[in-house]
ZAMARDO-446534 format. One record per atom (N, C-alpha, C, O): x, y, z; residue number from 1; atom name. Coordinates in pm, 1 decimal. Layout:
N
u/v/w/i/at
X/Y/Z/NUM/CA
...
REM end
This chain:
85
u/v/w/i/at
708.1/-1598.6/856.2/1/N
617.2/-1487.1/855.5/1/CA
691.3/-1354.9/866.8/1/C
662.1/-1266.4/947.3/1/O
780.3/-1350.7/786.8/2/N
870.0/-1230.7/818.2/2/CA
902.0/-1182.9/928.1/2/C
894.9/-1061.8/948.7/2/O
949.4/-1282.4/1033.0/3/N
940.2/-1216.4/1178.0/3/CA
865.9/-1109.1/1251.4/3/C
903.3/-1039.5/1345.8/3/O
726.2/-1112.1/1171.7/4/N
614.7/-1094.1/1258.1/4/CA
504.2/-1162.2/1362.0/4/C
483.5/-1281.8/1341.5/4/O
431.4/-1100.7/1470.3/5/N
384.9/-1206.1/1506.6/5/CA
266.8/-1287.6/1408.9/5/C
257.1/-1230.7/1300.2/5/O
186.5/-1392.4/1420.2/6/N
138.0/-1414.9/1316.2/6/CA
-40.7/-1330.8/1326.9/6/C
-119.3/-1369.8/1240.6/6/O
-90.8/-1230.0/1422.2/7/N
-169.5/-1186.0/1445.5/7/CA
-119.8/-1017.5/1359.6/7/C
-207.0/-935.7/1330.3/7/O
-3.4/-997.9/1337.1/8/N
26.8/-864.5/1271.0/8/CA
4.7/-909.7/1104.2/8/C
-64.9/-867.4/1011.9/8/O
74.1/-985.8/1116.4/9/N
34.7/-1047.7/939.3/9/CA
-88.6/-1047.1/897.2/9/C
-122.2/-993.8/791.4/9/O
-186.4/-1120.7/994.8/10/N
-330.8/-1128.5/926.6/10/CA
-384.2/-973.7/954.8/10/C
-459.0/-922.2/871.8/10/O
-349.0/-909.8/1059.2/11/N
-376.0/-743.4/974.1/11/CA
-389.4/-655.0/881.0/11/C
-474.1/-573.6/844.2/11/O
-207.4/-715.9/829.0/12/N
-172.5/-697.6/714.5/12/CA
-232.2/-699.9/565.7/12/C
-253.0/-633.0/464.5/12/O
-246.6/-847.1/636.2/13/N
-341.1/-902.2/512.2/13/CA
-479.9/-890.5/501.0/13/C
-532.5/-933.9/398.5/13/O
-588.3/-810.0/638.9/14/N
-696.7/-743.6/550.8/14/CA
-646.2/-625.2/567.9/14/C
-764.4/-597.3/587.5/14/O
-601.1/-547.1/577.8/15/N
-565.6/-402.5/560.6/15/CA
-527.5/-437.5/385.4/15/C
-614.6/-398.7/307.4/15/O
-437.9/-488.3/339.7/16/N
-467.7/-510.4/183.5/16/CA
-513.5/-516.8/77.9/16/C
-514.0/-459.5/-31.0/16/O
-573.6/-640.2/155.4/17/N
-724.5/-666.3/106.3/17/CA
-815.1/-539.2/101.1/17/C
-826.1/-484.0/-8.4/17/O
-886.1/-483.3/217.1/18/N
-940.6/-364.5/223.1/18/CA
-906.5/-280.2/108.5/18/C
-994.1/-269.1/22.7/18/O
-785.2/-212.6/89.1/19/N
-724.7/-109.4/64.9/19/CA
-743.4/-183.5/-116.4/19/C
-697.7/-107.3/-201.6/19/O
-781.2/-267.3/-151.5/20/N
-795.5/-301.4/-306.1/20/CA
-905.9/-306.4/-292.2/20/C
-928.9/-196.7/-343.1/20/O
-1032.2/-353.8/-256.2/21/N
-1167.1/-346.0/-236.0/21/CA
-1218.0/-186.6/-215.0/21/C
-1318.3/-128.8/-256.7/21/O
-1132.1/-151.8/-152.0/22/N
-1172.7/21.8/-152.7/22/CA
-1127.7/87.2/-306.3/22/C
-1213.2/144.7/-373.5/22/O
-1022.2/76.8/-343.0/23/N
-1002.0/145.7/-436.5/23/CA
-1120.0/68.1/-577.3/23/C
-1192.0/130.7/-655.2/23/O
-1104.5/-55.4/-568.4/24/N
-1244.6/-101.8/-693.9/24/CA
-1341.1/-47.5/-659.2/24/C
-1394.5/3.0/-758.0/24/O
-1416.5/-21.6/-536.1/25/N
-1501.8/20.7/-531.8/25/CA
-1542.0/157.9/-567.8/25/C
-1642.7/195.8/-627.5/25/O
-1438.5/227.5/-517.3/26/N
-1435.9/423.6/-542.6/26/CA
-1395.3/438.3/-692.3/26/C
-1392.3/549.8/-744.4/26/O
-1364.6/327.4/-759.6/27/N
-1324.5/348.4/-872.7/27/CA
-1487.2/381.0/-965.1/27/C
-1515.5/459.5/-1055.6/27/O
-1563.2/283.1/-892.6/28/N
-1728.9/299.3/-965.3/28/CA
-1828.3/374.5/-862.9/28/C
-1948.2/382.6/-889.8/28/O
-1771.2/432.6/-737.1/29/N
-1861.3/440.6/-655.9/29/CA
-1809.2/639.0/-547.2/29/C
-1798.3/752.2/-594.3/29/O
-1802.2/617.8/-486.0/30/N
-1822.6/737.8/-378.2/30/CA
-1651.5/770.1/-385.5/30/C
-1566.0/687.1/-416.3/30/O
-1630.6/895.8/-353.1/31/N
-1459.7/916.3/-424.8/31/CA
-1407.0/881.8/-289.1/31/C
-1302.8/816.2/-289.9/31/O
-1456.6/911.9/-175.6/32/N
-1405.4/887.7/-28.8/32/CA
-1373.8/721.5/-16.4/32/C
-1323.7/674.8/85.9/32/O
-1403.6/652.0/-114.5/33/N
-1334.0/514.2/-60.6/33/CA
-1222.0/477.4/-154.9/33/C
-1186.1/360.7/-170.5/33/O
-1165.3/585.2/-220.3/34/N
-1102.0/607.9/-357.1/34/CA
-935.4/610.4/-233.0/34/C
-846.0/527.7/-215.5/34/O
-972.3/794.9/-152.4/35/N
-910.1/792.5/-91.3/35/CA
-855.1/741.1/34.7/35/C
-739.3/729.9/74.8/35/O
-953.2/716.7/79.3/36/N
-944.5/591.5/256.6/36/CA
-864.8/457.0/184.6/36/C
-770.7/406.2/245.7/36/O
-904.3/406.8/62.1/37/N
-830.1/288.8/-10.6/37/CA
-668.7/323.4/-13.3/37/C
-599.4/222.2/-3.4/37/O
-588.6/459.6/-25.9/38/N
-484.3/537.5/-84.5/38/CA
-420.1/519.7/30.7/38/C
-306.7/472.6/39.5/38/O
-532.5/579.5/181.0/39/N
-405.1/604.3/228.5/39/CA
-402.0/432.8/365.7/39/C
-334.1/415.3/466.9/39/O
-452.9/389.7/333.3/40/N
-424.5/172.0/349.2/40/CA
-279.4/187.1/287.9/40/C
-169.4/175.8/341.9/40/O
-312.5/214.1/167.3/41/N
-178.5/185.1/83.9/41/CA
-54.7/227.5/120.4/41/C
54.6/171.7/130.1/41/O
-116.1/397.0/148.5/42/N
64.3/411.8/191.4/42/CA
121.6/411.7/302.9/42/C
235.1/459.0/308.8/42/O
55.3/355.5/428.2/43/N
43.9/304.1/527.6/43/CA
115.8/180.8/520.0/43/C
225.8/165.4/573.2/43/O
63.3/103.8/462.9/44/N
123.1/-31.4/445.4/44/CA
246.5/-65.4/351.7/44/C
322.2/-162.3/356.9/44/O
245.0/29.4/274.9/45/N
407.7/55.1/160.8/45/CA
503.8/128.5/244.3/45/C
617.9/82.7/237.5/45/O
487.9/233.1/323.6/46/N
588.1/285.6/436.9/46/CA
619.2/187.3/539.6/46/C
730.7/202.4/589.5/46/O
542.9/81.2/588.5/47/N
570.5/-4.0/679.0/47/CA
639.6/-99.1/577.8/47/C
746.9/-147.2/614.2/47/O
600.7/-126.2/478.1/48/N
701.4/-274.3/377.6/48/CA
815.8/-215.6/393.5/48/C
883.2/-257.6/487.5/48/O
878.3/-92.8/302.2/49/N
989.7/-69.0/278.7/49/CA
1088.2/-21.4/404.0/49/C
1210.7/-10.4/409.8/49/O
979.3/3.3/505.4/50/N
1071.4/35.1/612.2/50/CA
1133.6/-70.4/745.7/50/C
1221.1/-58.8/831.5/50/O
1038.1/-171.1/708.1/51/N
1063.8/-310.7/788.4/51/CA
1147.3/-472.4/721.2/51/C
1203.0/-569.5/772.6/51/O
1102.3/-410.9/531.7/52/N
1178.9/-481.4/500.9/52/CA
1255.0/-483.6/383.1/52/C
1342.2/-569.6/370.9/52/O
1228.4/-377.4/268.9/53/N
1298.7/-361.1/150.0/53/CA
1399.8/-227.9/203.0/53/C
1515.2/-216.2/161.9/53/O
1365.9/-175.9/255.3/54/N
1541.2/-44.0/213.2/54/CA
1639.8/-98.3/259.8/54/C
1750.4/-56.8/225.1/54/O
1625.0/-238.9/379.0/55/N
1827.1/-259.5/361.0/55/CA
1860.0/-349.3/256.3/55/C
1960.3/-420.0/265.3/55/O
1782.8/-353.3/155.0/56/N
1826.8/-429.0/18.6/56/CA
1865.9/-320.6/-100.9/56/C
1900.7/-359.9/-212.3/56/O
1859.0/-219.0/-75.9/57/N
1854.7/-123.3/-147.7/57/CA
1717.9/-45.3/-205.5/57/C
1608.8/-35.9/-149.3/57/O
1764.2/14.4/-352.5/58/N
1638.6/13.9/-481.5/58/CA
1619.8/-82.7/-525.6/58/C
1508.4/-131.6/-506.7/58/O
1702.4/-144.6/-592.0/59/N
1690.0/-252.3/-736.3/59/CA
1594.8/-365.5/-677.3/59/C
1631.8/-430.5/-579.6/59/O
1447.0/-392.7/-750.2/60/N
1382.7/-489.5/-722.5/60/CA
1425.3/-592.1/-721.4/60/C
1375.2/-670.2/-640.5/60/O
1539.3/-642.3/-811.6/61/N
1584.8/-789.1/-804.5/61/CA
1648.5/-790.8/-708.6/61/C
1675.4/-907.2/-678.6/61/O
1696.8/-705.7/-628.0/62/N
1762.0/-808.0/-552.7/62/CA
1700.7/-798.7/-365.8/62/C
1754.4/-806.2/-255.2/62/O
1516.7/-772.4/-436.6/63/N
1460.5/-773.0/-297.0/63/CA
1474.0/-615.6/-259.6/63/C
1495.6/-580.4/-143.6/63/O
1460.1/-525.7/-364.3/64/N
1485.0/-363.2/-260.1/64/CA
1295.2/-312.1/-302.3/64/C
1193.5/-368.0/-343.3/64/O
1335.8/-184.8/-262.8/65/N
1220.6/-114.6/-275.2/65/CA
1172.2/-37.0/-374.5/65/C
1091.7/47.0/-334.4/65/O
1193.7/-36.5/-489.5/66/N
1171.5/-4.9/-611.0/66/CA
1011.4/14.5/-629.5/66/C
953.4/119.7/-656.6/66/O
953.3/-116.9/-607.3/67/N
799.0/-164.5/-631.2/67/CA
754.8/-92.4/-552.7/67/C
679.4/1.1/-579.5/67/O
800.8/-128.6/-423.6/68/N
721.8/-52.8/-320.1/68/CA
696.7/69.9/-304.0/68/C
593.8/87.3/-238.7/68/O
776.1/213.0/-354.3/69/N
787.1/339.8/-344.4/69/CA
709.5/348.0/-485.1/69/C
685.3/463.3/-520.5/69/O
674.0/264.3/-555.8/70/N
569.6/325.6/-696.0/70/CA
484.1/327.2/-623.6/70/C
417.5/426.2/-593.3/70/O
465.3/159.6/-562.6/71/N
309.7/162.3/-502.2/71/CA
267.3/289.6/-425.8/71/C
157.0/339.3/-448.2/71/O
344.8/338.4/-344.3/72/N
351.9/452.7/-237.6/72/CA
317.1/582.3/-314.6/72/C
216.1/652.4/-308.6/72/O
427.5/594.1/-387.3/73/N
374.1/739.2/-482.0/73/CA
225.0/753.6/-526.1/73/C
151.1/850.8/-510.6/73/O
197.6/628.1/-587.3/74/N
60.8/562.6/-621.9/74/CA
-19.7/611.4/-565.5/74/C
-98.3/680.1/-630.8/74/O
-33.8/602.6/-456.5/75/N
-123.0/558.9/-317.7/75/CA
-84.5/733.3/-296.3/75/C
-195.5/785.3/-308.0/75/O
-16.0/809.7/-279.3/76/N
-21.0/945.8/-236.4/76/CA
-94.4/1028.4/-344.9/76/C
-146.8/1135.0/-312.2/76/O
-99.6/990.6/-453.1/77/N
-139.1/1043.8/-611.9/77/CA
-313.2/1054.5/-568.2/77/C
-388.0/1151.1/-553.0/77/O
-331.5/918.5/-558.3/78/N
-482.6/883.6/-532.8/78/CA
-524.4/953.0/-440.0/78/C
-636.8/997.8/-463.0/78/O
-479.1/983.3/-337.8/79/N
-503.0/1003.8/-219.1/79/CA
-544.0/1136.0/-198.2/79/C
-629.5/1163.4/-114.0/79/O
-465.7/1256.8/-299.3/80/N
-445.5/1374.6/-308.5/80/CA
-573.5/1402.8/-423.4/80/C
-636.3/1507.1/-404.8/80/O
-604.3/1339.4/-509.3/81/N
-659.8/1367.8/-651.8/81/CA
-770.6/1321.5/-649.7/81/C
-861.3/1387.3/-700.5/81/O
-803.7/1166.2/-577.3/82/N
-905.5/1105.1/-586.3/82/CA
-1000.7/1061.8/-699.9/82/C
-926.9/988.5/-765.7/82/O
-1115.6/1063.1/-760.0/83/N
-1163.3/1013.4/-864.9/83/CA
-1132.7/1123.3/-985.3/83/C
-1187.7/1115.6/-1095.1/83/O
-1051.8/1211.1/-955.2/84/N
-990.4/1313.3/-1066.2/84/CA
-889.1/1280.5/-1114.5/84/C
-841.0/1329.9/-1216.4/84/O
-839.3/1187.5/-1044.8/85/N
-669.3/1131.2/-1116.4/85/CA
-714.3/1103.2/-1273.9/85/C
-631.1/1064.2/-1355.8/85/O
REM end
């Protein structure tokens, strides 16, 4: 479990969850769950890359943070712009 406890993981994992259910939803619905969805995201992409992709570097193959800092930019884009992106 990535040397978490296993009660932080299942956090994890609806904070995720959430944070994609929010953004489908604001995608057809109210722009405020567009952004509350955004910033799940970069919440949870600052905690990935900082707990476990930057001592691998950038390069996705070999396990760095590449993915993760799109997702993040992503997630700040939305966050800022909302159903105007």
């Amino acid at each position: 479990m990535m040397g978490m406890p296993a009660a932080m993981v299942w956090i994890l994992a609806i904070a995720e969850l959430a944070a994609g259910v929010m953004l489908i939803a604001g995608a057809f619905g109210k722009e405020i769950l567009t952004r509350v969805g955004a910033l799940i995201v970069i919440v949870v992409m600052v905690g990935a890359i900082g707990m476990v992709h930057a001592k691998n570097g950038f390069n996705v193959m070999n396990g760095g943070m590449e993915f993760q800092i799109l997702m993040l930019v992503t997630g700040l884009y939305l966050a800022a712009k909302g159903n105007d992106a």
